[in-house]
MARKE-565687 format. One line per 8 residues: for each residue x, y, z of N, C-alpha, C, O, CB. Coordinates in nm, 3 decimals, padded with zeros to 5 digits. Glycine has a CB too. Example, Ala and Ser with C-alpha at 12.3 -4.5 7.8 and 13.67 -1.06 7.14 Angstrom:
<nodes>
01.319 -00.569 00.780 01.230 -00.450 00.780 01.320 -00.330 00.780 01.424 -00.332 00.846 01.131 -00.447 00.905 ~ 01.285 -00.225 00.708 01.367 -00.106 00.714 01.290 00.003 00.787 01.341 00.114 00.804 01.408 -00.060 00.572;
</nodes>
This chain:
<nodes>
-04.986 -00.772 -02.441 -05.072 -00.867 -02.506 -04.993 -00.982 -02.567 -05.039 -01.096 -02.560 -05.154 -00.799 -02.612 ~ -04.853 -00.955 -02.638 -04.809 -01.053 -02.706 -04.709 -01.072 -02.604 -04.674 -00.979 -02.532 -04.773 -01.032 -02.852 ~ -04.645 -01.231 -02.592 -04.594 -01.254 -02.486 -04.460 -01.245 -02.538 -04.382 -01.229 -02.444 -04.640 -01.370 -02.418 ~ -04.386 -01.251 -02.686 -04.271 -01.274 -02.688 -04.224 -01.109 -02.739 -04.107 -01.101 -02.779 -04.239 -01.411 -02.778 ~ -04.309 -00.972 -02.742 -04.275 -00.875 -02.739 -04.263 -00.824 -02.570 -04.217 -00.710 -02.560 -04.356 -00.815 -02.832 ~ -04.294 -00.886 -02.452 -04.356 -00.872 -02.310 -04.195 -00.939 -02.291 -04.115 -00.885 -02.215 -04.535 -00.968 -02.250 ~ -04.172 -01.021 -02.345 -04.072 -01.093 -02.307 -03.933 -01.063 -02.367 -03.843 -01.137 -02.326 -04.109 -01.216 -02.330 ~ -03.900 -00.974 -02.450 -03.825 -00.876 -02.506 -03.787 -00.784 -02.436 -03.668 -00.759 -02.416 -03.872 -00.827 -02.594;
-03.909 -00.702 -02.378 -03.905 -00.535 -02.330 -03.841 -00.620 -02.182 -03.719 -00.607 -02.175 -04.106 -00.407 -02.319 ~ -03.895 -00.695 -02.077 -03.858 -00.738 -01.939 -03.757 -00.822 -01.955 -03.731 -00.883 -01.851 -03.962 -00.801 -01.859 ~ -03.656 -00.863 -02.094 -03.562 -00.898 -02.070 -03.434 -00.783 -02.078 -03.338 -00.789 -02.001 -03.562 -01.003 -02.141 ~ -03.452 -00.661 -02.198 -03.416 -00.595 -02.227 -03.379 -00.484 -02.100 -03.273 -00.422 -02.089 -03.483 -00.585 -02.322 ~ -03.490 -00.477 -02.013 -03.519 -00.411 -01.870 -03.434 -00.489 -01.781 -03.374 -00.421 -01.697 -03.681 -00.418 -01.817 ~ -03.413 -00.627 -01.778 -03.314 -00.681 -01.677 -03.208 -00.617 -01.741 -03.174 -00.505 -01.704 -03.298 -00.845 -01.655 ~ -03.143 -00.681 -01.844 -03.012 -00.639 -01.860 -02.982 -00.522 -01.866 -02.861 -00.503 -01.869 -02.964 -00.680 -01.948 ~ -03.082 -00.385 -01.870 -03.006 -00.259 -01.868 -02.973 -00.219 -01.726 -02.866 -00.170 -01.692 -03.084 -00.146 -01.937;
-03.107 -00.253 -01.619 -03.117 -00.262 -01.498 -02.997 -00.314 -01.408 -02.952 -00.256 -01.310 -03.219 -00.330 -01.487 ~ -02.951 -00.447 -01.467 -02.814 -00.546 -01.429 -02.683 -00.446 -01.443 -02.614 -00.415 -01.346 -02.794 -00.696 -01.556 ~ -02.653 -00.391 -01.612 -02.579 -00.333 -01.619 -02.534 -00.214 -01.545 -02.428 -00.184 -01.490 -02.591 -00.332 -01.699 ~ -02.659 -00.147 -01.562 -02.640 -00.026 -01.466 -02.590 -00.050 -01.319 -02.508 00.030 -01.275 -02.775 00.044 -01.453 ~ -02.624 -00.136 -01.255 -02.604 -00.162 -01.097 -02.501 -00.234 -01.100 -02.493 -00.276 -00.985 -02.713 -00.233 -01.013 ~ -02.387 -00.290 -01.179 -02.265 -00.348 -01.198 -02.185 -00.236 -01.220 -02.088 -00.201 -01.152 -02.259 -00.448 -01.303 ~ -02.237 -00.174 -01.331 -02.122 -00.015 -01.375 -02.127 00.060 -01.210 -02.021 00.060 -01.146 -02.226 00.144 -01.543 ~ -02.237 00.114 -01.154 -02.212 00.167 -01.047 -02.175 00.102 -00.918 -02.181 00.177 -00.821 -02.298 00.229 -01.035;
-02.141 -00.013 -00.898 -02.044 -00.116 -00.836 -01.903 -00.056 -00.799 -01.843 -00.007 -00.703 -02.021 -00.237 -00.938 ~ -01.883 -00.096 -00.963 -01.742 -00.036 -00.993 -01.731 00.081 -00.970 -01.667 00.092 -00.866 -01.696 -00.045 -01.115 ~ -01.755 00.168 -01.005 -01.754 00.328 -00.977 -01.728 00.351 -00.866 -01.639 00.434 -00.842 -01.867 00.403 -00.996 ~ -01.807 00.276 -00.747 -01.791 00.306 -00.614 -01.686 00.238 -00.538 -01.635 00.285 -00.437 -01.905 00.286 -00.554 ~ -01.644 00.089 -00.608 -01.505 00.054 -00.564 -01.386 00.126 -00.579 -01.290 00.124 -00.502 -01.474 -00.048 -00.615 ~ -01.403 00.218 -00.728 -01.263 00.274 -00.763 -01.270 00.404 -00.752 -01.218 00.466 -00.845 -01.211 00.243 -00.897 ~ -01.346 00.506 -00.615 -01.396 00.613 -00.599 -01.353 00.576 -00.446 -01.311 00.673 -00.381 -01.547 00.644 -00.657 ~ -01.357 00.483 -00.396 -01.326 00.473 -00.272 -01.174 00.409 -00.251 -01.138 00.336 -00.159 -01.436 00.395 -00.211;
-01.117 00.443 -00.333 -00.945 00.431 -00.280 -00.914 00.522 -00.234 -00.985 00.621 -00.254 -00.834 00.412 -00.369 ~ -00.766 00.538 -00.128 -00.739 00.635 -00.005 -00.849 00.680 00.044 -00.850 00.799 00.073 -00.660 00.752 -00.032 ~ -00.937 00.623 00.062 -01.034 00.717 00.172 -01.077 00.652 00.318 -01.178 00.683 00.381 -01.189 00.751 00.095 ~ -00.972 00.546 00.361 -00.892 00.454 00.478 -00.892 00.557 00.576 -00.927 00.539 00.693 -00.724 00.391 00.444 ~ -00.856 00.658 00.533 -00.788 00.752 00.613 -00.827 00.909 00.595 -00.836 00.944 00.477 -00.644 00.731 00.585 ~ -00.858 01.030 00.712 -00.923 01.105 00.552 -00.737 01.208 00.586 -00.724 01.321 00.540 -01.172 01.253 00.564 ~ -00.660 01.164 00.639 -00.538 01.233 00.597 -00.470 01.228 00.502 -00.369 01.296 00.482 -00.466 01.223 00.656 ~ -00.516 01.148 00.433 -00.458 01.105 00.269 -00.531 01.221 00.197 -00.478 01.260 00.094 -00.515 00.925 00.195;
-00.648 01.283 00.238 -00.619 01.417 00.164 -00.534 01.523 00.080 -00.548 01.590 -00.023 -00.629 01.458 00.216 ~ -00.419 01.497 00.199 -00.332 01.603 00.215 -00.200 01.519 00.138 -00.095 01.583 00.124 -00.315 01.657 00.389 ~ -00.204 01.427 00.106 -00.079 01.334 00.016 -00.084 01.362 -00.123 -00.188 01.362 -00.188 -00.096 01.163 00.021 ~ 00.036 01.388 -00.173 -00.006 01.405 -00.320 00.122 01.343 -00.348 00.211 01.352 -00.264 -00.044 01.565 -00.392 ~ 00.145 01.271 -00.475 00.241 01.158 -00.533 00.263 01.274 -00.624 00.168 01.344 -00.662 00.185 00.988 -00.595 ~ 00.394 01.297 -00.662 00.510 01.381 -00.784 00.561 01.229 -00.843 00.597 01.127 -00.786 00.687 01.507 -00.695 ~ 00.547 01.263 -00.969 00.610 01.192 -01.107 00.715 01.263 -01.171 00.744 01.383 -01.168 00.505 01.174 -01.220 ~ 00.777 01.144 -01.241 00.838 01.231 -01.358 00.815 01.228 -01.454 00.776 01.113 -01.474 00.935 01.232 -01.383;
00.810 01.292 -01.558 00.753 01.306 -01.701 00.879 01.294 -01.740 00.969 01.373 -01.711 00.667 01.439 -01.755 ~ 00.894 01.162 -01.827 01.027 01.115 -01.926 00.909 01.123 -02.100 00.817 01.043 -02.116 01.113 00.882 -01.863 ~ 00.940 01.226 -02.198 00.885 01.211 -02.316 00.736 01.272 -02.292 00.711 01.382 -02.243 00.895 01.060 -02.364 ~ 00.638 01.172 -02.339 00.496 01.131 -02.327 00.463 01.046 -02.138 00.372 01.055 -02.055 00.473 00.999 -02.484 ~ 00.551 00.996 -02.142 00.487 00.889 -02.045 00.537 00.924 -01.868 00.643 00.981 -01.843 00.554 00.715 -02.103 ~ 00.456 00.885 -01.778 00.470 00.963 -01.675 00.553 00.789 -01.544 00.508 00.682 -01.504 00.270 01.062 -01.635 ~ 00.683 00.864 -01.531 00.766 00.747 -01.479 00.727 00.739 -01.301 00.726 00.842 -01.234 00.951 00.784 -01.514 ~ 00.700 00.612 -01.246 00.643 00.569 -01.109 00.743 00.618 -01.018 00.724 00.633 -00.897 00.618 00.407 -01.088;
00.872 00.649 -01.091 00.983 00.682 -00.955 01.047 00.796 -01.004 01.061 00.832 -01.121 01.112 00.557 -00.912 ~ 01.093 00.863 -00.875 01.176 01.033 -00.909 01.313 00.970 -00.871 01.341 00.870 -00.805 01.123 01.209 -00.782 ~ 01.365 01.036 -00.915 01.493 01.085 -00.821 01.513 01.097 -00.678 01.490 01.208 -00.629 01.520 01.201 -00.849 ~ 01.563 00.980 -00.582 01.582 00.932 -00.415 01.558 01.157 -00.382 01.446 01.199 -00.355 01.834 00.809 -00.355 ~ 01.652 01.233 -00.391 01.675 01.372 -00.321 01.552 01.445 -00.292 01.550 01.525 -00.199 01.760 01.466 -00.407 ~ 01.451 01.423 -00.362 01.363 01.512 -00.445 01.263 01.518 -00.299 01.253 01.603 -00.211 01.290 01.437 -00.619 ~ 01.226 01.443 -00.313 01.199 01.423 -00.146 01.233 01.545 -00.036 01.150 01.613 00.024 01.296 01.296 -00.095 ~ 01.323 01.549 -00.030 01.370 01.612 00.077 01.396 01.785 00.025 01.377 01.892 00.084 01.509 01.524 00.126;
01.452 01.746 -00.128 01.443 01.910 -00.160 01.331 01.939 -00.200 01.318 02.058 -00.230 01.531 01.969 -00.263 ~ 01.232 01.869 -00.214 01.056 01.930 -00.179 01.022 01.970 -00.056 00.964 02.077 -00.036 00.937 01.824 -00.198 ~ 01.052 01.891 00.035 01.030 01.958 00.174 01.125 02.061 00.232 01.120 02.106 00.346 01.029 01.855 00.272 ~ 01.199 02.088 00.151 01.274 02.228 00.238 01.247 02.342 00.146 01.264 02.459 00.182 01.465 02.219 00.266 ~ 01.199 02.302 00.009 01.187 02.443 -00.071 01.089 02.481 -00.034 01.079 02.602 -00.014 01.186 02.454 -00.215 ~ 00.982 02.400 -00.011 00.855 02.480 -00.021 00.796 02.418 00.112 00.780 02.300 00.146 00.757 02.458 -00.173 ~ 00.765 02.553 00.182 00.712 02.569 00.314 00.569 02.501 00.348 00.526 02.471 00.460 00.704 02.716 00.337 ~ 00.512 02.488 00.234 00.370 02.431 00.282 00.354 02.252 00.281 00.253 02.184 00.297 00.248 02.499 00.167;
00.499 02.210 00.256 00.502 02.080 00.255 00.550 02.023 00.417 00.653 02.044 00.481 00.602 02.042 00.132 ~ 00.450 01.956 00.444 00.451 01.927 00.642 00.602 01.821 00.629 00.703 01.851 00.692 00.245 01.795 00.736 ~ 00.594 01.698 00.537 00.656 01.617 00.540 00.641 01.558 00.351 00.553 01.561 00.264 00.608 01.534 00.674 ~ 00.787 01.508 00.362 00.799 01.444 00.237 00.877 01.292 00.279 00.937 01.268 00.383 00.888 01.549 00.126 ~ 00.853 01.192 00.151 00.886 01.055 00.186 00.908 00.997 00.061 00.818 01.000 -00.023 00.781 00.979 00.267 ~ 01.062 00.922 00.027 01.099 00.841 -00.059 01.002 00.699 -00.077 00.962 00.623 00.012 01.236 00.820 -00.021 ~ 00.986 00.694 -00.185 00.899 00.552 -00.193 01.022 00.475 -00.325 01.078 00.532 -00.418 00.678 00.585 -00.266 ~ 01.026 00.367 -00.293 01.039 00.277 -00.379 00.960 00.169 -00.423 00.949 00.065 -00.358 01.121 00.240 -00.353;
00.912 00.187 -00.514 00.764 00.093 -00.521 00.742 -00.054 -00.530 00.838 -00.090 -00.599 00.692 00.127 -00.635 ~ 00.699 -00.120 -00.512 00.724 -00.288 -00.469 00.699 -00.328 -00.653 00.613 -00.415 -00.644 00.563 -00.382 -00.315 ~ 00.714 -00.318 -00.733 00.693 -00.371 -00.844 00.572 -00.507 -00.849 00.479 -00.517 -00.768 00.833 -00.405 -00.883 ~ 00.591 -00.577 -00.931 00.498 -00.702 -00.986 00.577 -00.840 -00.936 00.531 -00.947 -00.975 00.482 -00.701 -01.177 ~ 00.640 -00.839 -00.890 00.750 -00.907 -00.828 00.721 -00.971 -00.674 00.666 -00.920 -00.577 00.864 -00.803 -00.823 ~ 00.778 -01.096 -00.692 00.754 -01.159 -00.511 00.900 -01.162 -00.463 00.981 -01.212 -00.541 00.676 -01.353 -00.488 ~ 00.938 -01.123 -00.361 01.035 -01.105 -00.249 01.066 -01.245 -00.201 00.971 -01.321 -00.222 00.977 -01.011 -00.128 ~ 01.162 -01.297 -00.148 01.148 -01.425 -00.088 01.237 -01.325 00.046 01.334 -01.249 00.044 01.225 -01.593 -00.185;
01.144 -01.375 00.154 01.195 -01.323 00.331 01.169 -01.475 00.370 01.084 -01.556 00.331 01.068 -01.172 00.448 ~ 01.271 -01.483 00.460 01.285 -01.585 00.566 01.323 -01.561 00.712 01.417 -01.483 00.730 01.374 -01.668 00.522 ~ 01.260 -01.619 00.828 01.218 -01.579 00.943 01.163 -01.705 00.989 01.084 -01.788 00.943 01.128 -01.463 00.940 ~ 01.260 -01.686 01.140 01.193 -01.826 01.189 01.185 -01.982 01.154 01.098 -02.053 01.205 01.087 -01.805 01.181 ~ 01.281 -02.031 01.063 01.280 -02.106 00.991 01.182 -02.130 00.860 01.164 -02.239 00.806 01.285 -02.177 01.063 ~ 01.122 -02.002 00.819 01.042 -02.080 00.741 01.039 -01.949 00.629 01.015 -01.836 00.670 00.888 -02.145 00.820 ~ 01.069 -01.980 00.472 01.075 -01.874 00.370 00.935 -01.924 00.333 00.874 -02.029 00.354 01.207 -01.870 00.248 ~ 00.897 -01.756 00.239 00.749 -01.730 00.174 00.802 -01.643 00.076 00.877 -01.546 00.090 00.617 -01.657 00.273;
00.755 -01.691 -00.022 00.777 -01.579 -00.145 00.654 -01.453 -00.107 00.538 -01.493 -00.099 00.741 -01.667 -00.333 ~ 00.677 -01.339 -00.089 00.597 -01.205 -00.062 00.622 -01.116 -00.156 00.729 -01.085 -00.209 00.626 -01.137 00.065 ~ 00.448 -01.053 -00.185 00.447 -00.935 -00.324 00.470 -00.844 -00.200 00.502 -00.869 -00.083 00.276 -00.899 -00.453 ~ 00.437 -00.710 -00.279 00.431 -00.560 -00.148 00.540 -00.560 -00.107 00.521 -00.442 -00.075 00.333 -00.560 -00.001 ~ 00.657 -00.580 -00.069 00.739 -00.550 -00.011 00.828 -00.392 -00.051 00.927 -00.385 -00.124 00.797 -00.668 -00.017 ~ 00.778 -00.305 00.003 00.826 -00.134 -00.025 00.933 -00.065 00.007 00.913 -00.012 00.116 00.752 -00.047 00.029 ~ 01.056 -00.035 -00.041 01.177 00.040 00.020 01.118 00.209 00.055 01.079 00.296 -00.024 01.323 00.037 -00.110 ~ 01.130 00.210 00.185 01.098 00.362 00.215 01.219 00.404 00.321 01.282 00.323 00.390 00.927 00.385 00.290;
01.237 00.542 00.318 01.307 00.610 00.404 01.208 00.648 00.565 01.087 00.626 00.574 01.357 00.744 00.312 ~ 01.277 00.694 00.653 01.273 00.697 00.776 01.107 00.801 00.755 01.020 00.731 00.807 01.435 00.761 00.856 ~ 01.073 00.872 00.726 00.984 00.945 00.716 00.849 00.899 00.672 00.737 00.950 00.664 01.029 01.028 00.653 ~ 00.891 00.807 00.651 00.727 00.702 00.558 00.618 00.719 00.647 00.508 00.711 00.592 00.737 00.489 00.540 ~ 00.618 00.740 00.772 00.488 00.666 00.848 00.448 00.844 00.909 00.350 00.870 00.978 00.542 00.499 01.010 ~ 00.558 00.952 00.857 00.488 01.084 00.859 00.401 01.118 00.802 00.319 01.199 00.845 00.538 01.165 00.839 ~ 00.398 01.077 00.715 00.363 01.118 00.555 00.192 00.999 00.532 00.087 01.050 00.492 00.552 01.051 00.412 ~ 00.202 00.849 00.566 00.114 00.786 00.542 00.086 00.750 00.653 00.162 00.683 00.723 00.124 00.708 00.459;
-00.055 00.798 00.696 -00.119 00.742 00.815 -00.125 00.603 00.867 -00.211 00.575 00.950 -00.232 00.770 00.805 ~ -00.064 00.538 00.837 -00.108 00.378 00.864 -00.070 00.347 01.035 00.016 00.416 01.088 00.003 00.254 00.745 ~ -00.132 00.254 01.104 -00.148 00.285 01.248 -00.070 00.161 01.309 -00.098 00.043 01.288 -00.315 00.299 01.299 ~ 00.016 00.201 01.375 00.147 00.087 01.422 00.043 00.025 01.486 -00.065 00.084 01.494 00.304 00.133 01.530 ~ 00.063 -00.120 01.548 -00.041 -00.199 01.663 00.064 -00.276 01.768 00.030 -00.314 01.880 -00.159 -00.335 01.578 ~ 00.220 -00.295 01.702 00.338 -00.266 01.782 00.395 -00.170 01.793 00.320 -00.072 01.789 00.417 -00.320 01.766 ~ 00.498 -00.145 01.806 00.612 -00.063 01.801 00.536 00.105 01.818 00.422 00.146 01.839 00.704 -00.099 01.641 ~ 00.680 00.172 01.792 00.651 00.314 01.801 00.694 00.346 01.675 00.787 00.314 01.601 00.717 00.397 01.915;
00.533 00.468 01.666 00.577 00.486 01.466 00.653 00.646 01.468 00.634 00.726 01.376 00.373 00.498 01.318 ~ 00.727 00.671 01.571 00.777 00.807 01.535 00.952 00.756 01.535 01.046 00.823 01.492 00.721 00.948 01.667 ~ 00.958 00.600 01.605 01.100 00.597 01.565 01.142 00.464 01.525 01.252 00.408 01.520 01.188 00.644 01.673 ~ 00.960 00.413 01.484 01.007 00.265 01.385 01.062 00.250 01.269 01.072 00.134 01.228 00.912 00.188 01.349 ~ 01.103 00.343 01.198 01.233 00.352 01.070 01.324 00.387 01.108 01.419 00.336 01.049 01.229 00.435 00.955 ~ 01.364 00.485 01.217 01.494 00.515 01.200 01.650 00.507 01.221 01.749 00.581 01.220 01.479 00.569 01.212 ~ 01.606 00.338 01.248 01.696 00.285 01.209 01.752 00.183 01.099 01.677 00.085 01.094 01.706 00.266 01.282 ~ 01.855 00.174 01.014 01.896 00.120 00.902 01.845 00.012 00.922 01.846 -00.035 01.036 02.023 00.119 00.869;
01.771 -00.075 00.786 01.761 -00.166 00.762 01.652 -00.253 00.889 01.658 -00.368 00.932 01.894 -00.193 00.734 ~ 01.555 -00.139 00.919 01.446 -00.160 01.053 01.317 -00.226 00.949 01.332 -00.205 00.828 01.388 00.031 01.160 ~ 01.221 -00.287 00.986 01.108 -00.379 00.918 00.987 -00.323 00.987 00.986 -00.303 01.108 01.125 -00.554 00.942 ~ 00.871 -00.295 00.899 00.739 -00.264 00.953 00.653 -00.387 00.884 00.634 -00.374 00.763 00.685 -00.099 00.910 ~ 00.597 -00.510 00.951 00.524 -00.604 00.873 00.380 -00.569 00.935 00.365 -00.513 01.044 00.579 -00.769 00.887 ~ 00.267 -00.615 00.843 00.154 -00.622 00.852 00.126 -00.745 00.949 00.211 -00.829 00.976 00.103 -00.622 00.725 ~ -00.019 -00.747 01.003 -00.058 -00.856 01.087 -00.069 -00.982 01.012 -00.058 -01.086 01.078 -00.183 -00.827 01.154 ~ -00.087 -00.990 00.900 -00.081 -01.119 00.839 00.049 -01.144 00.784 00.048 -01.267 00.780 -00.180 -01.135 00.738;
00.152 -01.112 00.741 00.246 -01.122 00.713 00.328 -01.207 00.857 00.383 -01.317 00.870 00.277 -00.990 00.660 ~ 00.301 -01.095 00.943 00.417 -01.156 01.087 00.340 -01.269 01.115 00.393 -01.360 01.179 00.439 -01.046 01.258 ~ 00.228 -01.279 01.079 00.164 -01.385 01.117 00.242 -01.502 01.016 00.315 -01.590 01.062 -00.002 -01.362 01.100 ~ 00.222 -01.490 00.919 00.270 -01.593 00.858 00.412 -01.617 00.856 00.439 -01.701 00.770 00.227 -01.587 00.746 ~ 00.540 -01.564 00.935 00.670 -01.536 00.980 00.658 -01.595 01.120 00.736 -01.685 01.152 00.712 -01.378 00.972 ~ 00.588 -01.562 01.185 00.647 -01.561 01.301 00.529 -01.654 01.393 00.576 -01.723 01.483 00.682 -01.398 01.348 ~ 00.396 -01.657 01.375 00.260 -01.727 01.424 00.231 -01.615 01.520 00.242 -01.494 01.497 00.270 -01.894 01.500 ~ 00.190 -01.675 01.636 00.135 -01.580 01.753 00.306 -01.531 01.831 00.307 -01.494 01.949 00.002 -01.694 01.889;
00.379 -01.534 01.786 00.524 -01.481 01.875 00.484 -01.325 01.852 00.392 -01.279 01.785 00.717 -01.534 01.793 ~ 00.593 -01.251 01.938 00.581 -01.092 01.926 00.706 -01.108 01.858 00.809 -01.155 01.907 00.570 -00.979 02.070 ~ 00.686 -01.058 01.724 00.806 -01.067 01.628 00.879 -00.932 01.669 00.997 -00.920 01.634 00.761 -01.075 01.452 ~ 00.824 -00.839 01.735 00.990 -00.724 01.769 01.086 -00.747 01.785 01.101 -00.850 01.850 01.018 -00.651 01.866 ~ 01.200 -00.682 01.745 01.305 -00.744 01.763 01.401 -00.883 01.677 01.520 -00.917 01.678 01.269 -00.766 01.871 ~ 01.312 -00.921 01.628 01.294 -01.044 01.534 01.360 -00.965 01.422 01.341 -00.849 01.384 01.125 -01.108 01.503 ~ 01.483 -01.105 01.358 01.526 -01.066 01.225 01.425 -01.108 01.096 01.359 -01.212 01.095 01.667 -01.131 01.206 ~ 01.425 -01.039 01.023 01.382 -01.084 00.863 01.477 -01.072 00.764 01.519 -00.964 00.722 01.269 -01.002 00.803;
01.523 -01.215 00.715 01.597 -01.213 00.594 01.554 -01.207 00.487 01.494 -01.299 00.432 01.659 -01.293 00.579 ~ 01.581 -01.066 00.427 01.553 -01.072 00.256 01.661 -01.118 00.176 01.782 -01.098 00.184 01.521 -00.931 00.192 ~ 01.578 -01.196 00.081 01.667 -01.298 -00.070 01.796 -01.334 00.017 01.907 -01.333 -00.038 01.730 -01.179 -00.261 ~ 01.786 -01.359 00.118 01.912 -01.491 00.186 01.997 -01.396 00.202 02.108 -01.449 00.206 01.987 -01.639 00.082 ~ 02.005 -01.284 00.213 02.129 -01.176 00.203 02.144 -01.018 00.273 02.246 -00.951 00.285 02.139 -01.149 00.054 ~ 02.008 -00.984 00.315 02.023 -00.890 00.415 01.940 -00.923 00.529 01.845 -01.000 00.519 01.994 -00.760 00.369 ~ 01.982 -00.854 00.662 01.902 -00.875 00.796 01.806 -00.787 00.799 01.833 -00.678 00.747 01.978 -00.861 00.926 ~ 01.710 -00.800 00.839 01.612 -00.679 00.879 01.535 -00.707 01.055 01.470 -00.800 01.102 01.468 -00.678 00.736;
01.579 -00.588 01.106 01.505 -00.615 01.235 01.314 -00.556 01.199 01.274 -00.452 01.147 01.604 -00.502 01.384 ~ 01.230 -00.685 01.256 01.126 -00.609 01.277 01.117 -00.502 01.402 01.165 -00.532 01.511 01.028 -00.698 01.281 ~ 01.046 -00.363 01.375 01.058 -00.281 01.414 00.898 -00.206 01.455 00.869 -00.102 01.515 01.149 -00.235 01.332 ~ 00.813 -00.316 01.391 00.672 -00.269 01.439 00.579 -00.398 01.340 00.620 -00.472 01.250 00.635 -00.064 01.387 ~ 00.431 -00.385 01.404 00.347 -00.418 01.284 00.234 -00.347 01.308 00.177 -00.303 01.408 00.315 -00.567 01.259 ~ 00.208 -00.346 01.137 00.088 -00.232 01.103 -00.017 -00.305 01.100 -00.027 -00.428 01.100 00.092 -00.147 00.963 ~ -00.112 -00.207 01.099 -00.243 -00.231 01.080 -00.310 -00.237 00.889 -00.302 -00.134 00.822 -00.307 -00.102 01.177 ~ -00.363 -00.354 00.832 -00.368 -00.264 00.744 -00.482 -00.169 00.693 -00.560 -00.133 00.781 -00.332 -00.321 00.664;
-00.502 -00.132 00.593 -00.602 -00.039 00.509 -00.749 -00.108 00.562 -00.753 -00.229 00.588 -00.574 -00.052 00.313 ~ -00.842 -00.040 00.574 -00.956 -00.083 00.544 -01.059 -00.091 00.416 -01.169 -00.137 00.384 -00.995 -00.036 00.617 ~ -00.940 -00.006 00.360 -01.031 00.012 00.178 -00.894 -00.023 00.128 -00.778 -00.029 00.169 -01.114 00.213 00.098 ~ -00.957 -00.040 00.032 -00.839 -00.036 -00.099 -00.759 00.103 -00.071 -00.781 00.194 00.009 -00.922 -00.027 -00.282 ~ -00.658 00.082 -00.166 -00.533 00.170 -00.189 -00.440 00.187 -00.285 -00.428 00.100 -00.372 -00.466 00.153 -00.115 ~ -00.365 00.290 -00.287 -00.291 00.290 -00.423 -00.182 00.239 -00.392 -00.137 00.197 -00.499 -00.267 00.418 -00.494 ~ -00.128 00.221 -00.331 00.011 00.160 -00.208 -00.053 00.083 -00.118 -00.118 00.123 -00.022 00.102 00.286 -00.101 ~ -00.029 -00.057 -00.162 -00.064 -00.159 -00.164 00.138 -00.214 -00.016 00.251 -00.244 -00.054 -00.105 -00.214 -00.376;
00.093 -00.202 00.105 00.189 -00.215 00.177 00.194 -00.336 00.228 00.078 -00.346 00.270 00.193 -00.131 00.258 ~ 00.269 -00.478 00.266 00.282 -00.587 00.378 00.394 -00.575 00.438 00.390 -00.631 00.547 00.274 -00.723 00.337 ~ 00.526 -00.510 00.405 00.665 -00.486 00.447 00.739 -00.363 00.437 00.855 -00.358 00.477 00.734 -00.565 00.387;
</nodes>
């Protein structure tokens, strides 16, 4: 009957209505990380507990003496995590400052499903100082060339052969990969 109590309750009704369907937005964006893949099941990340606070990196060995102590581990893999930080790689004449850039050992692509679209992923690490770039990355390195084989210089000072390129994620992720 009264229009500015009518106009209270149906504004009051949008915004709870709004809220609600924004909160469950979110929920479902951050409910659907690793699920790219459903072998990420089977991945589980070890920390270290320094004090209170839980540290992003172990000890390089740990890795490997996880996978030989305990039998139910298929594969284990060193990560070094790309920090908040941009990389400068140069290739082809032309440098790009790049975030993501990840130090991993030869075993990385056992362990994380991600799907080569070059190279071969059972022996695209194992060799020293070998490069796995994403399709937009080589893209932006190299254009339409087949960058295999192709060097990548990181910070003006080491070579890296590309050695494959990935595909990336289709969802979000917690490892956030371009190199």
């Amino acid at each position: 009957r009264s229009i500015s109590f009518s106009t209270i309750n149906i504004l009051g009704l949008a915004a709870g209505l709004s809220s609600f369907i924004i909160i469950l937005l979110y929920l479902n964006y951050e409910l659907s990380y690793d699920k790219w893949n459903p072998g990420l099941k089977k991945v589980y990340k070890v920390s270290l507990q320094v004090n209170a606070d839980f540290s992003p990196t172990t000890p390089a060995p740990l890795a490997s003496f996880l996978a030989g102590k305990y039998p139910n581990a298929e594969a284990a893999t060193s990560i070094m995590p790309p920090g908040d930080f941009e990389i400068l790689l140069s290739a082809n004449n032309k440098k790009i400052y790049q975030k993501d850039v990840v130090t991993v050992d030869s075993s990385f692509l056992k362990v994380f499903p991600y799907k080569l679209i070059k190279g071969d992923a059972t022996t695209a690490l194992n060799q020293p100082k070998a490069a796995i770039l994403t399709e937009e990355l080589s893209q932006r390195l190299f254009g339409n060339t087949d960058p295999i084989g192709k060097t990548v210089k990181v910070y003006n000072a080491i070579d890296c052969v590309v050695t494959g390129v990935m595909e990336e994620p289709k969802g979000p992720s917690h490892l956030t990969v371009k190199m």
